[in-house]
C-alpha positions in Angstrom: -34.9 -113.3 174.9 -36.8 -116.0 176.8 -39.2 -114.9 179.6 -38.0 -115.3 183.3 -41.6 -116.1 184.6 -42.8 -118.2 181.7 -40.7 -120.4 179.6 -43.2 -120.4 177.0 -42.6 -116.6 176.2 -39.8 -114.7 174.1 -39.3 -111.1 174.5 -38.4 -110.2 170.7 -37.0 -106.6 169.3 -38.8 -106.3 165.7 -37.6 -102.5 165.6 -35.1 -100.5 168.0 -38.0 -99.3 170.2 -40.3 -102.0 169.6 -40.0 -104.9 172.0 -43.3 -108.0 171.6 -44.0 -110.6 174.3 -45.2 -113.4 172.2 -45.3 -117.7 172.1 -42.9 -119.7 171.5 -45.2 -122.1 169.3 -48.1 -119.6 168.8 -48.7 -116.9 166.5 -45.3 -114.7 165.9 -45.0 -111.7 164.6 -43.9 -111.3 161.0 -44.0 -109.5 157.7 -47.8 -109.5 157.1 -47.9 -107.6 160.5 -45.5 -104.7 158.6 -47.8 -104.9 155.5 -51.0 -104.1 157.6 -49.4 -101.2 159.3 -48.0 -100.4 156.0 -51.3 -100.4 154.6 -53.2 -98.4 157.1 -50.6 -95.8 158.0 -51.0 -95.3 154.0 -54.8 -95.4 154.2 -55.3 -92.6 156.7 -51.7 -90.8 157.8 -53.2 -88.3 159.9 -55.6 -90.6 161.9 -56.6 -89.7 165.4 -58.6 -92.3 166.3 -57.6 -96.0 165.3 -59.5 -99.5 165.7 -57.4 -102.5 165.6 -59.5 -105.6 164.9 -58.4 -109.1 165.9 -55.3 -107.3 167.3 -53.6 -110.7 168.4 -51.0 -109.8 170.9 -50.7 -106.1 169.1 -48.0 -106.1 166.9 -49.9 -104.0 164.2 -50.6 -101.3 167.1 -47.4 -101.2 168.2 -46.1 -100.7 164.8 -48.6 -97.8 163.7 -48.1 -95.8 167.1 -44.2 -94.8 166.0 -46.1 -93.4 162.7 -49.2 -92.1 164.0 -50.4 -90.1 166.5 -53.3 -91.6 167.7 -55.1 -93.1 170.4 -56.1 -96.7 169.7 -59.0 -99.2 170.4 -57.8 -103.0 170.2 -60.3 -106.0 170.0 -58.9 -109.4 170.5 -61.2 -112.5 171.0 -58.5 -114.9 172.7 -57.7 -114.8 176.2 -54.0 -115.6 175.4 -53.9 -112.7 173.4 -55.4 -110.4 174.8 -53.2 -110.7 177.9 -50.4 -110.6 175.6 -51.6 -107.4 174.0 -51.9 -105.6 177.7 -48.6 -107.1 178.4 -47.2 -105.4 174.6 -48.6 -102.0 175.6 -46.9 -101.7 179.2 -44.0 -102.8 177.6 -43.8 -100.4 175.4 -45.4 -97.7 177.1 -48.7 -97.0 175.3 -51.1 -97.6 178.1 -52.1 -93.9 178.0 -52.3 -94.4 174.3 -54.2 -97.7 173.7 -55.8 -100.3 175.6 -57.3 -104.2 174.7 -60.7 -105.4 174.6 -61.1 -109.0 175.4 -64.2 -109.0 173.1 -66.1 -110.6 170.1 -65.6 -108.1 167.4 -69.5 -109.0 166.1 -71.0 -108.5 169.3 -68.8 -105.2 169.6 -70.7 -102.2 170.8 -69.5 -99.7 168.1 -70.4 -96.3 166.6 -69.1 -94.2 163.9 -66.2 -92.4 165.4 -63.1 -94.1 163.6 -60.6 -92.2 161.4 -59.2 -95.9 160.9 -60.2 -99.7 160.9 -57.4 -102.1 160.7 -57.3 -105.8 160.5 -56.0 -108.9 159.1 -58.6 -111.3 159.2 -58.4 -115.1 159.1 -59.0 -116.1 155.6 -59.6 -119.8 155.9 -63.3 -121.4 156.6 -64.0 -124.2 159.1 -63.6 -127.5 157.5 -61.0 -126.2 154.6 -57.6 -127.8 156.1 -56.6 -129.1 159.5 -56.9 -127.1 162.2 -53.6 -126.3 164.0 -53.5 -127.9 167.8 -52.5 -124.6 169.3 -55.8 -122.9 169.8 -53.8 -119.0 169.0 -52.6 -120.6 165.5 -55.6 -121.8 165.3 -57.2 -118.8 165.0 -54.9 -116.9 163.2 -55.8 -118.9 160.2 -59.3 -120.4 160.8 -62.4 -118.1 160.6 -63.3 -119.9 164.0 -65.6 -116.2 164.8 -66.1 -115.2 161.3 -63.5 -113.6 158.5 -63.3 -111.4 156.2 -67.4 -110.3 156.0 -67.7 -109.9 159.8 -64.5 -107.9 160.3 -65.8 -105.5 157.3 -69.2 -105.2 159.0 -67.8 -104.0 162.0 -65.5 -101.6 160.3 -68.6 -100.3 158.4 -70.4 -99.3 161.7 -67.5 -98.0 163.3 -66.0 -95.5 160.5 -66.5 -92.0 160.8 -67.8 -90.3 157.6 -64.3 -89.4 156.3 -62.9 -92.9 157.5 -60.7 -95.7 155.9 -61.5 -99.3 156.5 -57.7 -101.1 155.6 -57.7 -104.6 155.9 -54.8 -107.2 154.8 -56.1 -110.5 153.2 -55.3 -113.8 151.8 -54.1 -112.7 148.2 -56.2 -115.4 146.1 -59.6 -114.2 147.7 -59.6 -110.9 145.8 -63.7 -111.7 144.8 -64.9 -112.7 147.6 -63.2 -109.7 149.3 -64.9 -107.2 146.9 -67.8 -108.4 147.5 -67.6 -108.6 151.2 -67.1 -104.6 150.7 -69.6 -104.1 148.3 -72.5 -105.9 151.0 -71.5 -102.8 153.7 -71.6 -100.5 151.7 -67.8 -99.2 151.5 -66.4 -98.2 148.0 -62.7 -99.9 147.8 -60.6 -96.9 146.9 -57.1 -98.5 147.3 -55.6 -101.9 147.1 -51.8 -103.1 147.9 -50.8 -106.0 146.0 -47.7 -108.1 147.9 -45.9 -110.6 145.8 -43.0 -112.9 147.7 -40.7 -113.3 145.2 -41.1 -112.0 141.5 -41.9 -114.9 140.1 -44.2 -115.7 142.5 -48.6 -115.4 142.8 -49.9 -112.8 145.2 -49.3 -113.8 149.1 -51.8 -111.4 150.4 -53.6 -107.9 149.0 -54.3 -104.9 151.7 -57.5 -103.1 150.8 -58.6 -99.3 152.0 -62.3 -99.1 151.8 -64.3 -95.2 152.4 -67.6 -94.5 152.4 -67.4 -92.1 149.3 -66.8 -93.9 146.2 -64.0 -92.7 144.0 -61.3 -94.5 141.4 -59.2 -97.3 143.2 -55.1 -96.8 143.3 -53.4 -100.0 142.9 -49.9 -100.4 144.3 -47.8 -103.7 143.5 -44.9 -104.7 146.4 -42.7 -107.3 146.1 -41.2 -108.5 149.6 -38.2 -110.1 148.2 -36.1 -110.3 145.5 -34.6 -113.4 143.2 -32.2 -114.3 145.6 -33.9 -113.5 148.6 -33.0 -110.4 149.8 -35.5 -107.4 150.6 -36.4 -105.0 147.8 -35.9 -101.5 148.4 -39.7 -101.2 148.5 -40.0 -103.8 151.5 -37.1 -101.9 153.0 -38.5 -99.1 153.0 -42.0 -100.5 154.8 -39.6 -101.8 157.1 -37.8 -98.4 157.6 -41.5 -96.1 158.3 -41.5 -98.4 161.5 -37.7 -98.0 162.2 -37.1 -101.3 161.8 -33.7 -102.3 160.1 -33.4 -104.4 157.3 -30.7 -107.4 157.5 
């Protein structure tokens, strides 16, 4: 649904008491949002306290508060999105649950008090591939403030002892994500790895990093089957949000 006031806006349902103000041509919501609440609700079900990184305009927030009940901190860089987040939360009535920092998330003033640390980082560095016109796409794919390495730093300082750091990345990067764990000191103790199709390479992996090092659980998900339906396992991501599956 088309917003009233700006033009430029859709109201969209992406589950029966979900609704998401979002752009027309900017960043949309989509499956890689499901994934990272997939991933975190998995990493830490019976968090209290939950940091959303790089929230964009919240969908990942929105998803995990049908699933959790928590009170959530969300850190968003652009002013578009930021505003879009607030807009997201009265919406859907989480104000007494969550609220939007229009902040930097290295220059965020952070201690370690976090059940959970979610984000889904931009995975490409300046100078890799043109860089979208629209400043919010832009930054959904450019590491225009950092990617992976400065998103796990802050997660490192914010996690509480018995925290989970889950974060959803580009699924070629699987190295330079280890090792961007490895450098702050978190042990990665789970990894989700999301396949498109069957036949297809790794679109992203979703990592849960603690501070306690232990053996790593490795889950495979494929999103879609060979003729393009959803698999039972993406309906069923789809389903812990209460989102139908068409």
């Amino acid at each position: 649904m088309e917003s009233r006031d700006d033009p430029e806006l859709t109201l969209d349902t992406i589950a029966p008491d979900l609704r998401v103000w979002q752009r027309k041509r900017g960043h949309r919501s989509a499956t890689d949002d499901f994934l990272a609440a997939h991933c975190a609700w998995s990493a830490a079900p019976d968090a209290r306290r939950v940091l959303d990184l790089g929230c964009g305009h919240g969908t990942v927030t929105l998803l995990l508060s049908t699933v959790l009940a928590a009170r959530f901190r969300m850190v968003e860089a652009q002013d578009v999105s930021a505003a879009l987040a607030r807009r997201n939360l009265a919406e859907n009535g989480l104000v007494d649950r969550a609220h939007v920092e229009h902040a930097d998330l290295r220059d965020l003033d952070v201690g370690p008090d976090y059940d959970l640390v979610t984000g889904t980082p931009p995975f490409m560095p300046m100078g890799t591939g043109l860089l979208p016109e629209d400043p919010q796409r832009a930054a959904g794919r450019f590491e225009m403030r950092g990617g992976i390495e400065a998103y796990l730093a802050c997660a490192a300082r914010a996690l509480a002892p018995h925290g989970r750091a889950s974060m959803l990345m580009d699924g070629a990067q699987d190295a330079r994500v280890r090792r961007a764990f490895d450098a702050v000191g978190l042990a990665v103790r789970a990894t989700l790895v999301v396949h498109p199709r069957p036949d297809r390479e790794p679109r992203f992996r979703g990592y849960v990093g603690a501070r306690e090092p232990g053996p790593e659980e490795r889950t495979v998900l494929v999103v879609r089957d060979a003729a393009g339906a959803y698999t039972p396992a993406m309906q069923a991501v789809r389903a812990r949000f209460g989102a139908r599956s068409p």
